[in-house]
C-alpha positions as CSV (number, residue, x, y, z in Angstrom):
1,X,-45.6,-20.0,65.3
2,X,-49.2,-21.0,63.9
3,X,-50.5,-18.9,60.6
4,X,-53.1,-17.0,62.3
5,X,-50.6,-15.6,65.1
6,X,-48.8,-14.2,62.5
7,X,-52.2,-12.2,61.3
8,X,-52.6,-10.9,65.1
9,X,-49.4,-9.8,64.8
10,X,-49.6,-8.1,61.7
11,X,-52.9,-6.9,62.3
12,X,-51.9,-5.6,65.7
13,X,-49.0,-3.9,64.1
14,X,-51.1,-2.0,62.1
15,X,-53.0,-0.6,64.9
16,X,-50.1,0.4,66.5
17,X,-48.8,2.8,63.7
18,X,-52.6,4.0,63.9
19,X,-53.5,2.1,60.5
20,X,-56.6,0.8,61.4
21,X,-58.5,0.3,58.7
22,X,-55.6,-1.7,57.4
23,X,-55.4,-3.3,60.9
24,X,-59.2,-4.4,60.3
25,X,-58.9,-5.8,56.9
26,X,-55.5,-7.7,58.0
27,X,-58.0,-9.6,60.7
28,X,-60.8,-10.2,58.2
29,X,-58.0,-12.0,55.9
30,X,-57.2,-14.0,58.3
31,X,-60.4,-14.8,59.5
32,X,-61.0,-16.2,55.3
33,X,-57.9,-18.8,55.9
34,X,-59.0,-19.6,59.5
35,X,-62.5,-19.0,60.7
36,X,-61.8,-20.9,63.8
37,X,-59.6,-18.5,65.9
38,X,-61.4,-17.0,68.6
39,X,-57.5,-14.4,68.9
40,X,-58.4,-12.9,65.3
41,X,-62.1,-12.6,66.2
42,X,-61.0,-10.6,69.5
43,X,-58.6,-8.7,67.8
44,X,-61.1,-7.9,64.8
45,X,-63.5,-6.9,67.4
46,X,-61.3,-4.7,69.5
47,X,-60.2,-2.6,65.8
48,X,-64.2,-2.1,65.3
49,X,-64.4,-0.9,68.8
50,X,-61.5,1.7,68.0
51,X,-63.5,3.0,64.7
52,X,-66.3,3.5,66.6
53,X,-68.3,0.2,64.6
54,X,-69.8,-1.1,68.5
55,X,-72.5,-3.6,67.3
56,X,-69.8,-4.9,64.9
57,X,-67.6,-5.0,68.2
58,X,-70.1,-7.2,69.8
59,X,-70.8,-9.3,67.2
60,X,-67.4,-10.5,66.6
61,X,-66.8,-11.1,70.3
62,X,-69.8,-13.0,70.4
63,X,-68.0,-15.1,68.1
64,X,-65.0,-15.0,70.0
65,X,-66.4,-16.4,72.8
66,X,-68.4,-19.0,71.0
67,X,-65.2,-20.2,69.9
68,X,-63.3,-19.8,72.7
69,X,-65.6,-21.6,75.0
70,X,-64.3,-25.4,75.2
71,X,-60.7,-23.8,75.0
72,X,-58.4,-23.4,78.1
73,X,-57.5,-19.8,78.4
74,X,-53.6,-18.6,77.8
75,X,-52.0,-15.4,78.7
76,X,-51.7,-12.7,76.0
77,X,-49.4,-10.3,75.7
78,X,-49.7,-6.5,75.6
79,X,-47.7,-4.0,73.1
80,X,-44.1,-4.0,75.0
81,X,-43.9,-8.2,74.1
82,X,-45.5,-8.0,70.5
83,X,-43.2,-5.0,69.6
84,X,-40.6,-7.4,70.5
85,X,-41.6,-10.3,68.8
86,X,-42.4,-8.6,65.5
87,X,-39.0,-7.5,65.7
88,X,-37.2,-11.1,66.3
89,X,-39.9,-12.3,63.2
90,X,-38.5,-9.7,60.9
91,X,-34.7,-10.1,62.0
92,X,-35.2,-13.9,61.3
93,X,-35.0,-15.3,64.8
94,X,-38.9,-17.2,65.5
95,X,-37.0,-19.2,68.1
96,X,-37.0,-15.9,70.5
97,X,-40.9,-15.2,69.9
98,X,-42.6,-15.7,73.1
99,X,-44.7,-19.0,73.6
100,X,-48.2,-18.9,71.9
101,X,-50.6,-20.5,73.9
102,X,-49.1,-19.9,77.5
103,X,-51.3,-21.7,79.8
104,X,-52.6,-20.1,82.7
105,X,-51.2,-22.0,85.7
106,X,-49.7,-20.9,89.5
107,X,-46.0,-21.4,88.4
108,X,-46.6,-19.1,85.3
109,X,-48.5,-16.4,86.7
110,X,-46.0,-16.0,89.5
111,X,-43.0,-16.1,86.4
112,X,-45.0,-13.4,84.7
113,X,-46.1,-11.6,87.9
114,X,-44.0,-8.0,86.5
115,X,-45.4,-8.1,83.3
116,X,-48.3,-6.3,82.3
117,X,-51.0,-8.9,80.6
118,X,-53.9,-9.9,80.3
119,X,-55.6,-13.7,79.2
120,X,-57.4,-14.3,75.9
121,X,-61.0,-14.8,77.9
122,X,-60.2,-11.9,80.2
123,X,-59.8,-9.9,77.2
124,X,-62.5,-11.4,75.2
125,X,-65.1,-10.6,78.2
126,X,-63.2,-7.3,79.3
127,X,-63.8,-5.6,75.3
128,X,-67.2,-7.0,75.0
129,X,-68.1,-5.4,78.1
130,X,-66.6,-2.4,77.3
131,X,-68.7,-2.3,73.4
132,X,-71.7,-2.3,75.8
133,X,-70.7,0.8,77.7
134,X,-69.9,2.3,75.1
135,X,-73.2,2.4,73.3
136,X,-74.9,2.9,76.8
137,X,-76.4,-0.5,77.3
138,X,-75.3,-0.9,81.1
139,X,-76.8,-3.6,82.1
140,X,-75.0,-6.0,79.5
141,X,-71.6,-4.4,80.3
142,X,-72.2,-5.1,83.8
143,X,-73.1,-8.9,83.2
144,X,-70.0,-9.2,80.7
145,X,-67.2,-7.2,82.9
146,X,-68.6,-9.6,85.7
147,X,-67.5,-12.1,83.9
148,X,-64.7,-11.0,82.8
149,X,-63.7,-10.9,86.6
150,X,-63.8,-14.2,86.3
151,X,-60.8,-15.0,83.9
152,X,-58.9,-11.9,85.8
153,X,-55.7,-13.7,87.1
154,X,-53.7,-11.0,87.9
155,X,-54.1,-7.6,90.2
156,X,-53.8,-5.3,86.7
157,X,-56.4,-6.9,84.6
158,X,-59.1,-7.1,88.7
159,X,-57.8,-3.3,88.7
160,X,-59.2,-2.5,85.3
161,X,-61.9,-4.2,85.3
162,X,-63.1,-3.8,89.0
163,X,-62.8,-0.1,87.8
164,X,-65.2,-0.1,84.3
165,X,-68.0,-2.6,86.2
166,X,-67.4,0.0,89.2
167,X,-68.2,2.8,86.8
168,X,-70.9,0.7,85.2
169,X,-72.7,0.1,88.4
170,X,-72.7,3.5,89.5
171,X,-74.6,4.1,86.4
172,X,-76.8,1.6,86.5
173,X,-77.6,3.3,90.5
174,X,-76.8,0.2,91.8
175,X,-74.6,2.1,94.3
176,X,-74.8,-0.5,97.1
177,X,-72.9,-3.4,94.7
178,X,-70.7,-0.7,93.8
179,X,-69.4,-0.1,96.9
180,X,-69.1,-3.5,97.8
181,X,-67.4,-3.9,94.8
182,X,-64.5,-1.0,95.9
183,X,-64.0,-2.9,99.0
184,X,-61.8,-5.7,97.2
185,X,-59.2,-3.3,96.1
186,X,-56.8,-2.5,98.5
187,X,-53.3,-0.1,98.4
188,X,-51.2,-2.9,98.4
189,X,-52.6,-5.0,95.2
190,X,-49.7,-5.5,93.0
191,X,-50.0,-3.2,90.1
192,X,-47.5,-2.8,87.1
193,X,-49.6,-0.4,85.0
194,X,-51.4,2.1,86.9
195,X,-54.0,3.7,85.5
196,X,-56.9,2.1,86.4
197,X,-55.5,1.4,89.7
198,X,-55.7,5.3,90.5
199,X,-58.9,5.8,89.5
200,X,-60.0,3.1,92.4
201,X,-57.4,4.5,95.0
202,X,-59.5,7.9,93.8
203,X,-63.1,6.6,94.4
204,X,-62.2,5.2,97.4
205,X,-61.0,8.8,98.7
206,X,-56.8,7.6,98.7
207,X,-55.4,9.7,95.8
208,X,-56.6,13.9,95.0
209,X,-58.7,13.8,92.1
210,X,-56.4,16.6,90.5
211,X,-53.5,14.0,90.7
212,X,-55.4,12.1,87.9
213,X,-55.6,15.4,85.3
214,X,-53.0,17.3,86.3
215,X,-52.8,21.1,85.2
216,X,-50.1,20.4,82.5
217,X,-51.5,16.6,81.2
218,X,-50.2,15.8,78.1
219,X,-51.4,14.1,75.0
220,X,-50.6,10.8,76.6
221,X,-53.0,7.4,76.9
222,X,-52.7,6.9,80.2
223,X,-53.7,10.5,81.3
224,X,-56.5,10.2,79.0
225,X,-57.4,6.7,80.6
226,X,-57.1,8.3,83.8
227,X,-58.8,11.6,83.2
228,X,-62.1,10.0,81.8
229,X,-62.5,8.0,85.4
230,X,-62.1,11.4,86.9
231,X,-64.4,13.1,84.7
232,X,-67.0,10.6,85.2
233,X,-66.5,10.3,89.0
234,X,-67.8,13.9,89.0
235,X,-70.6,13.3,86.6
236,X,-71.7,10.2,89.4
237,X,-71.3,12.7,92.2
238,X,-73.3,15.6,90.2
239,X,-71.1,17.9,89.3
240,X,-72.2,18.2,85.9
241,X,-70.2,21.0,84.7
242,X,-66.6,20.2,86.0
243,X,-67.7,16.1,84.3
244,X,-67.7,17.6,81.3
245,X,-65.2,20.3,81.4
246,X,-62.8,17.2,82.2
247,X,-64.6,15.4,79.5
248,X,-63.4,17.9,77.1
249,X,-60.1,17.9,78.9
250,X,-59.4,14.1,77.7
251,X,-60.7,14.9,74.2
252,X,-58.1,17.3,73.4
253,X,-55.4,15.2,74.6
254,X,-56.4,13.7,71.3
255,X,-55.2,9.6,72.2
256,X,-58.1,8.8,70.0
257,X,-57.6,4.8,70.4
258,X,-57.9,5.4,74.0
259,X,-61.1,4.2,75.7
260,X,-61.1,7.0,77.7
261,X,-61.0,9.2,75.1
262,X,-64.1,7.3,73.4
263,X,-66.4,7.1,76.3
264,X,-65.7,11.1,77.1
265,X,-66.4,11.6,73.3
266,X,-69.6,10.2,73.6
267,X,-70.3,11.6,77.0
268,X,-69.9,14.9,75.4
269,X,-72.0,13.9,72.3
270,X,-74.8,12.7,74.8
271,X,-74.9,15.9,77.2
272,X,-75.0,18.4,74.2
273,X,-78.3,16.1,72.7
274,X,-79.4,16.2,76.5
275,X,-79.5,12.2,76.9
276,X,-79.4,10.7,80.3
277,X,-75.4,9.4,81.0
């Protein structure tokens, strides 16, 4: 395993036990030794987006991308893998650490087809897009989750980011591309995470909206995830109030990492200065 994997990996341990300030300052020290890798600049970036930092966000995937460019992409793994190969690293057993550097080809993805991922450009774009939305800039997000389509090999990472450029669009009142856009998901898409994927079967009138929140939702990321698309699927359709009574729903679930818990934050933050969504 190469030197800086072993700062993602510490650095995305760190995030997981909610140390992110540590998790940050892991990145940025391994940024120092090697200023090259476009994996600690996306991680970096990700950890500003979780503290809230968003032009520090973008800047760092800027850099990302920059330097991830002339690279071909690889898979990356989510938390269930890295969990699991932090633990082989600590027991002393490297040889049972997943491949770095998986390439992205037929014969893999269909390998890999049950396990929830995502590619290092996907992500790149996808979190980049995402910093946009965030900080209300619309028009950028949609540009970057367009792209980020583009590096979307699998029916989970189309899902989520089908869903956020969706969202986007609908803001933006491009309402024509947006339902265009809804057209290419379909029931049968093969989904192994499915948050995202409910909030389309939602917009496009195939799942209750009450199934997303339900009446005794828990402090859990998912239901935050999928109680912020439900929140601002009323807010698109104006119904102000219920928006952000579900707004203040996905707060108090309290997932604070969660994106969906950020953008109803600052949803909330913008209604009660009376900015435009």
């Amino acid at each position: 395993m190469t030197t800086p994997a072993r700062y993602v990996y510490l650095g995305r341990l760190k995030a997981y036990l909610n140390k992110y300030e540590q998790s940050i300052q892991v990145f940025r020290d391994g940024i120092e030794q090697f200023p090259d890798s476009p994996h600690l600049y996306r991680h970096l970036a990700h950890r500003h987006i979780t503290m809230r930092q968003f032009d520090d966000a973008i800047r760092d995937f800027e850099r990302a991308i920059e330097l991830s460019r002339d690279q071909p992409d690889e898979i990356e793994f989510y938390q269930p893998e890295v969990e699991q190969d932090i633990a082989h690293l600590i027991l002393g057993h490297p040889e049972r650490v997943n491949e770095q550097g998986v390439p992205i080809t037929p014969e893999i993805l269909e390998e890999m087809r049950d396990t929830y991922k995502s590619t290092l450009k996907s992500s790149i774009w996808y979190h980049y897009a995402l910093a946009f939305y965030l900080k209300g800039d619309y028009a950028r997000a949609a540009d970057a989750y367009r792209e980020a389509l583009q590096y979307s090999v699998d029916d989970d990472m189309r899902a989520a980011t089908v869903d956020w450029l969706y969202m986007t669009l609908r803001r933006l009142g491009q309402h024509e591309e947006a339902a265009a856009l809804l057209e290419t998901i379909s029931p049968d898409m093969h989904i192994v995470e499915n948050s995202y994927f409910n909030r389309l079967l939602m917009y496009k009138g195939l799942l209750e909206p009450e199934a997303l929140l339900p009446a005794d939702a828990a402090g859990d990321r998912a239901v935050a995830t999928q109680g912020y698309g439900l929140g601002n699927w009323y807010l698109m359709n104006g119904e102000t109030a219920k928006a952000m009574a579900t707004f203040q729903r996905v707060v108090d679930l309290n997932q604070t990492a969660a994106f969906g818990h950020i953008a109803a934050e600052l949803d909330l933050a913008r209604h009660a200065a009376g900015t435009p969504a």
